[in-house]
C-alpha positions in Angstrom: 0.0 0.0 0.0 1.3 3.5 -1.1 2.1 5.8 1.7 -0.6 8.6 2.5 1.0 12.3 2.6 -1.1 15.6 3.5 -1.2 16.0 -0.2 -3.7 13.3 -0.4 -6.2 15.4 1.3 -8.0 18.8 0.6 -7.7 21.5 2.4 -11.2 21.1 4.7 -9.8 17.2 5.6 -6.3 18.5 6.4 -7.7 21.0 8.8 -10.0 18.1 9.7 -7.6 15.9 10.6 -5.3 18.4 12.4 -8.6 19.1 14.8 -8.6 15.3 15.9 -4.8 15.1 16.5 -5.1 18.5 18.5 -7.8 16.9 20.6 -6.0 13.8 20.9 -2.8 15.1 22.0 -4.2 17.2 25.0 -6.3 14.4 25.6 -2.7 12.3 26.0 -0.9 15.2 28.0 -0.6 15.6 31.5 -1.4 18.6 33.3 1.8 18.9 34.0 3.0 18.1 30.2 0.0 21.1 29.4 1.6 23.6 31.8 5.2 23.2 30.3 4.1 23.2 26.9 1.9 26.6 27.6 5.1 28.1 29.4 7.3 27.1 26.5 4.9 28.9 24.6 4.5 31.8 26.6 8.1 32.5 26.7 8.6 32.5 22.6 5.9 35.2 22.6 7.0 37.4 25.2 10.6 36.8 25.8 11.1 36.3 21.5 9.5 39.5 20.4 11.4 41.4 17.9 10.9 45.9 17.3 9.1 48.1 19.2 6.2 47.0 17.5 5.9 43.5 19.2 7.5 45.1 22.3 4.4 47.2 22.9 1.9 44.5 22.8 4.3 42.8 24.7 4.1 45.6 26.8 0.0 46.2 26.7 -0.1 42.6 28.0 2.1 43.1 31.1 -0.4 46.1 32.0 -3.2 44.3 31.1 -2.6 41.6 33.4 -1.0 43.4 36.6 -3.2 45.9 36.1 -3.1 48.0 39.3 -0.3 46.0 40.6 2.3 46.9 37.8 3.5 50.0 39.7 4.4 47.6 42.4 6.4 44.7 40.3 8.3 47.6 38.4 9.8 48.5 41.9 10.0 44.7 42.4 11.9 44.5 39.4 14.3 47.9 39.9 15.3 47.0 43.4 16.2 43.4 42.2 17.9 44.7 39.4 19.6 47.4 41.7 20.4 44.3 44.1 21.8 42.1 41.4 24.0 45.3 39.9 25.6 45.3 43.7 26.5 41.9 44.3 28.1 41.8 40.6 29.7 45.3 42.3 30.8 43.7 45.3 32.4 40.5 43.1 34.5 42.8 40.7 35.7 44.3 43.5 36.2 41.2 45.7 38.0 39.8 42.3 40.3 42.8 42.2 40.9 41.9 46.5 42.1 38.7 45.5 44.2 39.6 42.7 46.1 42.1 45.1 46.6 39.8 47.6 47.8 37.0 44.9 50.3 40.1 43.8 51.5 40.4 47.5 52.4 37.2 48.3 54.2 36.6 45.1 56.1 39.3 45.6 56.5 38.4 49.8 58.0 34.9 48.0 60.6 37.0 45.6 61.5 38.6 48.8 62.1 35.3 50.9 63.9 33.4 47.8 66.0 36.5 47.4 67.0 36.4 51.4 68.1 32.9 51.0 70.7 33.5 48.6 71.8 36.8 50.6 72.5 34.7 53.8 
């Protein structure tokens, strides 16, 4: 028997056909499976959007769905952000501490090899 292919259909059975394999796949998922799936979803459209075009509907959904709370999860999000800028702050300069205190004892060692040849 010759192998079936989407050409073999018309357009109304294609879209048929996708309708009963839509339903059947939720029908096989998980409520866990459905909330990954809608998350990996989500993600493309919000987190994927390309120009200030997509970035304001983007945008229009974020206010639509805080709604009176987005005031509060913009300062949620700048003092995170502000947090997060601090701690990278505080490991630059931590980073530079350690590289001044590897510069130290190297040079403390020159020091000590150099006395032992003065003796």
């Amino acid at each position: 028997m010759e192998e079936l292919t989407y050409k073999d259909l018309s357009q109304k059975e294609l879209d048929y056909l996708k309708d009963i394999y839509i339903s059947s796949k939720l029908a096989s998922m998980t409520e866990s499976d459905l909330r990954e799936f809608v998350k990996e979803i989500i993600i493309d459209q919000i987190k994927g959007t390309v120009g200030n075009a997509e970035e304001k509907e983007v945008w229009e959904e974020i206010k639509d769905h805080f709604s009176e709370d987005l005031s509060k999860k913009i300062i949620e999000v700048k003092d995170k952000c502000n947090k997060n800028r601090k701690i990278e702050l505080k490991s630059q300069e931590e980073i530079e501490f350690d590289r001044r205190l590897g510069l130290l004892k190297q040079q403390q060692d020159e020091n000590r090899d150099n006395d032992m040849w003065e003796d």
